[in-house]
N, C-alpha and C positions, 0 to 999 in steps of 0.2 A: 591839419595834416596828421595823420597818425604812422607812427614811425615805428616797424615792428622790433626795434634794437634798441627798445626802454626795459625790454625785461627784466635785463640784469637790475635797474633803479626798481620798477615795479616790484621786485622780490624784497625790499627791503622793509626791515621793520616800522620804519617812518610813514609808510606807507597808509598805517593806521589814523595818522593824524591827518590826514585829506578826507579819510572816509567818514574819521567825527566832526569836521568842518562842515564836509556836504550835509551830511545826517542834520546839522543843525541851520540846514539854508544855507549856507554860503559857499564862496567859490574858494578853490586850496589848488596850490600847483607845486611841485617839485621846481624850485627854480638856482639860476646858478651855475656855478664850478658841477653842482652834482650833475646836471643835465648833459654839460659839455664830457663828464666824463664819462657817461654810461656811452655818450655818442661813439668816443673814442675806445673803449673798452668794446663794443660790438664790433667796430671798426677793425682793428688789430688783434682781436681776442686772440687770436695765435701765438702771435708772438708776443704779447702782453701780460697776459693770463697771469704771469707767476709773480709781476714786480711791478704790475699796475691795476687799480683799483679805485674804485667812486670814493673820494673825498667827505667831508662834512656835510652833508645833507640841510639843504634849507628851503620852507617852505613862504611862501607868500599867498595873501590872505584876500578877498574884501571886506573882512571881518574886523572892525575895531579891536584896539586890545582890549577892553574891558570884557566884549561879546567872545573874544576868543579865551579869555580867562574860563565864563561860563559855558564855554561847549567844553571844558575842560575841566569842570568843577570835580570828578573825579579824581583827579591827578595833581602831585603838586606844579607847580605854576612858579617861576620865577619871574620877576617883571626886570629881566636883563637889560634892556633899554627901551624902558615903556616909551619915553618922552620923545624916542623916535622911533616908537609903533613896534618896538621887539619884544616879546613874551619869549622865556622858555619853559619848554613842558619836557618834563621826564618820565619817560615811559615803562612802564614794567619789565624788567628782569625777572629771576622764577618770581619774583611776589610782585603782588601789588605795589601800587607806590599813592598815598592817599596825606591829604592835608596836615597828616601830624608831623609829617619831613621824614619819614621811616622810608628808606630806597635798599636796595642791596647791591651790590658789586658791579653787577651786569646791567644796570637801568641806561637805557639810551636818550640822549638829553637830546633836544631840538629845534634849532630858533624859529618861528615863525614870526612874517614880519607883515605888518600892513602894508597896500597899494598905496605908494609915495611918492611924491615929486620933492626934492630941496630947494633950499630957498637958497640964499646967495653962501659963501663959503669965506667969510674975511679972513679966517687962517688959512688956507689952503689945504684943509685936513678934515674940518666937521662943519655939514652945513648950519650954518644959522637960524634958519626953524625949517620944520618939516609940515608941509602939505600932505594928509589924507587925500586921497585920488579914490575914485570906483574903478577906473579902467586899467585891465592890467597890462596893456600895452604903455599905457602911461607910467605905468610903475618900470618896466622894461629900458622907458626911456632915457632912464636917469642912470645906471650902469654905466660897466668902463670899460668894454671891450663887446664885441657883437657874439663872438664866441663863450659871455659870460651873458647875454643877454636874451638866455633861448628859456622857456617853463614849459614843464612837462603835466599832462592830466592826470587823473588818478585810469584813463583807460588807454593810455598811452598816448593821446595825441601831443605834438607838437607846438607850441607857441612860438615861432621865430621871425619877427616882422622888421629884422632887422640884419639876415641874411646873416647867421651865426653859421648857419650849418655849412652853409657854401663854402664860407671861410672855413672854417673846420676841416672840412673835406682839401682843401690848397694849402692846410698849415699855414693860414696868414692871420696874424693876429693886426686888429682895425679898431680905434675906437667906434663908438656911438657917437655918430655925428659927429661936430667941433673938433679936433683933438687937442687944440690950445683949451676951450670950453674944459673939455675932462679934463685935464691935467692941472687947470686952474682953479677947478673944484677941489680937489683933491691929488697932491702930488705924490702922494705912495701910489698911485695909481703907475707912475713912472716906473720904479721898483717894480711894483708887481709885473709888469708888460715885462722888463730885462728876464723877472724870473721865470714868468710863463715861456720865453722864448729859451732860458738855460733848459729849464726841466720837462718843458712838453715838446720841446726841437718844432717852437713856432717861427716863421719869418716875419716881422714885423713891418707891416704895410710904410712905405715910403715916407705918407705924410705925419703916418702918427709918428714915425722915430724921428723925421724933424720937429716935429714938437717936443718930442722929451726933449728934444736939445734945448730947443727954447728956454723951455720951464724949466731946468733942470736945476734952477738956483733958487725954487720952489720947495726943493729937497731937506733946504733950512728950516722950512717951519716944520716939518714934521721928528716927530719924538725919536728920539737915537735909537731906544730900544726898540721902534718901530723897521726901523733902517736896517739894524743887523739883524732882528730874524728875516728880513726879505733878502738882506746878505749870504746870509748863510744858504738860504734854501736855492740863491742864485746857484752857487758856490758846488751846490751838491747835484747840480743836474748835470747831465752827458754830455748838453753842448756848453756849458760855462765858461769855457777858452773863447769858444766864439764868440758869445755874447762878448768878451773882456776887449776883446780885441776890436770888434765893430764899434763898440758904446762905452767905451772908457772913458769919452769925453762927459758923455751925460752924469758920471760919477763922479768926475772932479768937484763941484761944490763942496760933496760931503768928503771923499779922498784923491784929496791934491795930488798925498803921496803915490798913490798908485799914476794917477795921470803925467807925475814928472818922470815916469819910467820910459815912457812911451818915445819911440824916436832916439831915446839916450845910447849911441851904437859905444860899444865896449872896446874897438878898437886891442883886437887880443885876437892872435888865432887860434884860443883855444874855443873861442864862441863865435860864434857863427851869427847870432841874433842882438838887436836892442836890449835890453834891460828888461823889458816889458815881454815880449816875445819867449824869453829864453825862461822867464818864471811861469808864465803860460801853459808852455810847454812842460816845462817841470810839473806844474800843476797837474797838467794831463796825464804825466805818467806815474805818479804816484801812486807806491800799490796801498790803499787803505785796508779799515775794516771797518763793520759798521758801528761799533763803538767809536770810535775816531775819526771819522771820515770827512765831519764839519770840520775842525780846527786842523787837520794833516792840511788838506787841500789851502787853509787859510796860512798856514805855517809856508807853507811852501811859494804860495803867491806871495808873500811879504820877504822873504828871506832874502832877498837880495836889495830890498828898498833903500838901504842906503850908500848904494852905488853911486845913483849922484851927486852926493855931498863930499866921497871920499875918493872921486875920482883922478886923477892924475898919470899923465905924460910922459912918460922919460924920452931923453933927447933922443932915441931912435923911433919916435911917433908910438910906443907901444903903451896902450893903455893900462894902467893899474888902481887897486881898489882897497888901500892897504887900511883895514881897521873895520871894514866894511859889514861883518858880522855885526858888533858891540854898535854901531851905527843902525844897524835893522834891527837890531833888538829896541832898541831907544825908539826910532819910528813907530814900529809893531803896537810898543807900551801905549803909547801915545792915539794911536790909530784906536783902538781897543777901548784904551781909557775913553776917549771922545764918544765912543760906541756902544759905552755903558755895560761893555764885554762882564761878565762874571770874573770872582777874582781867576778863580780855578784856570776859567780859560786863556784869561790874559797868562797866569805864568805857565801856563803848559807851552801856549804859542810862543811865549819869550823864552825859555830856553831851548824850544826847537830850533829857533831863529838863530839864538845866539850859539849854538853848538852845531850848525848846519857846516860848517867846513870843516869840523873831525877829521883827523888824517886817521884811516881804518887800515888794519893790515888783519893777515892770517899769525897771530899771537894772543894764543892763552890767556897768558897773564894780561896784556895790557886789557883785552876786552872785557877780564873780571874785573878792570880797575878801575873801567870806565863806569862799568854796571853796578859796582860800588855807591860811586863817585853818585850817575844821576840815576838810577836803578835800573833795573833788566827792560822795562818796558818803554820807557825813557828813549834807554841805549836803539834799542829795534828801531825806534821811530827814525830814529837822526840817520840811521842806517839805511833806512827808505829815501828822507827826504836826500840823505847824499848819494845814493843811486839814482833819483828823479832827478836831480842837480845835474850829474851827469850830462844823464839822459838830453835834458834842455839844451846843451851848449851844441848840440847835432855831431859831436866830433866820437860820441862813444864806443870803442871798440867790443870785440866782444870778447877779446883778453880779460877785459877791467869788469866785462859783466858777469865771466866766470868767477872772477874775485870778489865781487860781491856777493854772488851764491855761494862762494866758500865760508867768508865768515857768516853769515846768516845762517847755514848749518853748523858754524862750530858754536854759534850762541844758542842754538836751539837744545845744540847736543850738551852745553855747560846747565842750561835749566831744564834738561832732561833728568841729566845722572844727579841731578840735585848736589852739584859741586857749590864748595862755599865763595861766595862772593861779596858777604858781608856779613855785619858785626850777626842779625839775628839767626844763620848759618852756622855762626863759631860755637864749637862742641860745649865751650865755658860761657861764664857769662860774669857780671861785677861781684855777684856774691862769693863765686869762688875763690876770685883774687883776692877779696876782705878776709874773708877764709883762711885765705894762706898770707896774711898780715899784713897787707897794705889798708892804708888808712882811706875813706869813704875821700870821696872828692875827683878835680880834671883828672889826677893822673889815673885813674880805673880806668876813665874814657881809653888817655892815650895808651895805656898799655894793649888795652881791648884791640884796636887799632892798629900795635906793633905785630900784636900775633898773628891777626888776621893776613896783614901787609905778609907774614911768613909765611901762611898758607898758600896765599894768591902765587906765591914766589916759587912754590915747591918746596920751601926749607922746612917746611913742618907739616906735618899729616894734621888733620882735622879731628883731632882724639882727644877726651881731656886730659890722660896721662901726657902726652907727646905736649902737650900746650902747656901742661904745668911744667913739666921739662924744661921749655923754653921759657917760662914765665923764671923758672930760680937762675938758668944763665942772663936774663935781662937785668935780675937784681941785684946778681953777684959782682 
């Protein structure tokens, strides 16, 4: 079948490597995520255009890797995962790219992979040997989703014998055949289907999400670091609340804590929702950026995780969660740790977590104190996550949302006028206090510190005369 809305794929540079496969006998297809996405990109080109895009390009072969080495003898050649029929070939940027390893900046890398069938899967992660296949429907077969399971020609036509497009077209994401079989082979497969359905707003067909169920304790044998980029990338698509909320149960293996949220009602009328529900929610409304956007949305789904450990009663039935911060923070770490999280990100998330109930007001001073304390950028975020905190409990006025837009412009307006807020702000520095005869050592710090604290305060203007001023009443 030829499908006139390949073009967008057919424009691509990879495109080369189908035409040196054929040139050399053999058969070459566009196959994969790239396929479903050019479908999807014609599909919606409207309203797509600007924030959606063909993914990693991957081709499939009948060519042995040895033979595909040699229709590639030009080019260097990496044997990425020979041993189950993967070569990469990198393709010329402005220069060539040729056997010495000499590439430049812009070289486009490419996996082509042999016609494969796998053999049995005893981890549930890599098959145990791989079969060379000629047919590439055969090769088709073995894939984990039918919307992943479509190849493209080099003249557009369509390979779909497993009704990808249909699906595609109804947003139902279905494995290939068995869905215990797929998930049993391979249980990132699990993962990936939650995240195809966060980030391409798929519905997942009936039988294959009771299978994740099933399998989902399959999620053990696969690598942590494997877990949390599928995490994350969950995390950062449009419908991610949805997924959280439909298949939280399929996550519990790997996050308990997240699944003991679920049902836990908070008994408060300042919240309106479960545990589960009300971070969700939070999650959904946090305003990111795209620096931030993974670990915000992560900070913010965790932030209340330790509700069910610190929760408690008082004799008029009213629920309380006293400590509950320093308890999410602890979870968070934990969570993270398990997840092989980078340090960076575990303490970013840990003191979001742990500083998520900041009491915030319209004052100057405290906000320099805070932005001191964990810096300007720090400060912003906890600002968000406790407007999305808000936001979650459903009770938000639009008094309290005026007051969050107040201070968000007075911190905008403090790191505008370039006011000081900390020690590398302060007009002096240690050398001048040694200068004017204090001896090297803590107290430079602490005095560094007192002066500051008198700027933040109003008692001292931000000048070196004015600081040395108060640097001789401190020591008189």
């Amino acid at each position: 079948m030829k499908v006139k809305h390949m073009q967008k794929l057919l424009e691509r540079k990879e495109k080369m490597v189908l035409e040196l496969l054929e040139k050399a006998g053999y058969e070459a297809y566009f196959v994969g995520g790239c396929v479903r996405d050019a479908l999807m990109l014609a599909k919606t080109e409207e309203t797509l255009s600007e924030t959606f895009s063909i993914g990693d390009v991957d081709i499939t072969t009948n060519a042995l890797p040895e033979q595909t080495k040699e229709a590639f003898a030009g080019y260097r050649v990496i044997e990425t995962g020979i041993k189950h029929g993967t070569v990469t070939v990198m393709l010329p940027g402005e220069g060539v790219i040729r056997n010495n390893g000499c590439c430049d900046e812009q070289a486009v890398t490419v996996e082509i992979t042999t016609y494969r069938s796998d053999g049995t899967y005893s981890d549930s992660r890599h098959p145990d040997r791989v079969e060379f296949v000629r047919s590439l429907e055969e090769d088709l077969a073995r894939r984990d989703f039918t919307v992943n399971a479509m190849a493209c020609s080099i003249r557009g036509e369509l390979i779909d014998p497993y009704g990808g497009q249909e699906d595609l077209a109804v947003k139902k994401l279905r494995t290939v055949g068995d869905p215990d079989k797929r998930f049993k082979e391979d249980a990132l497969r699990i993962m990936r289907g939650l995240r195809f359905a966060s980030v391409l707003g798929f519905e997942i067909e009936e039988k294959t999400a009771a299978a994740m169920l099933r399998n989902s304790g399959l999620l053990a044998n696969v690598s942590a670091e494997r877990i949390f980029v599928e995490f994350k990338k969950l995390l950062s698509g449009n419908n991610a609340g949805d997924v959280l909320r439909k298949y939280v149960d399929v996550l519990e293996p790997i996050l308990p804590e997240l699944a003991a949220m679920k049902g836990f009602e908070q008994h408060n009328s300042y919240h309106k929702y479960d545990v589960l529900e009300h971070c969700i929610r939070a999650m959904e409304a946090v305003k990111t950026t795209s620096e931030n956007h993974q670990y915000m949305k992560m900070a913010v789904l965790f932030h209340d995780m330790g509700k069910p450990d610190t929760y408690f009663m008082d004799d008029k039935g009213v629920g309380h969660f006293y400590g509950h911060p320093k308890k999410s923070e602890e979870l968070a770490r934990r969570v993270l740790g398990r997840l092989k999280a980078d340090k960076a990100t575990v303490e970013r998330i840990a003191v979001l977590v742990k500083y998520h109930d900041l009491l915030f007001d319209k004052d100057e001073r405290l906000l320099k104190r805070w932005m001191n304390k964990l810096g300007a950028d720090v400060l912003q975020e906890i600002l968000e996550i406790k407007l999305a905190d808000n936001i979650g409990t459903g009770n938000m006025s639009p008094e309290l949302g005026q007051k969050f837009e107040d201070i968000r412009d007075m911190m905008a307006d403090i790191i505008a006028k370039e006011q000081c807020f900390s020690l590398k702000d302060l007009a002096i520095k240690g050398d001048d206090l040694i200068a004017a005869g204090m001896k090297p050592g803590p107290e430079v710090g602490n005095m560094l510190q007192q002066l500051l604290d008198a700027v933040i305060d109003g008692e001292c203007e931000n000048e070196k005369e004015a600081l040395m001023a108060r640097l001789s009443i401190y020591r008189s």
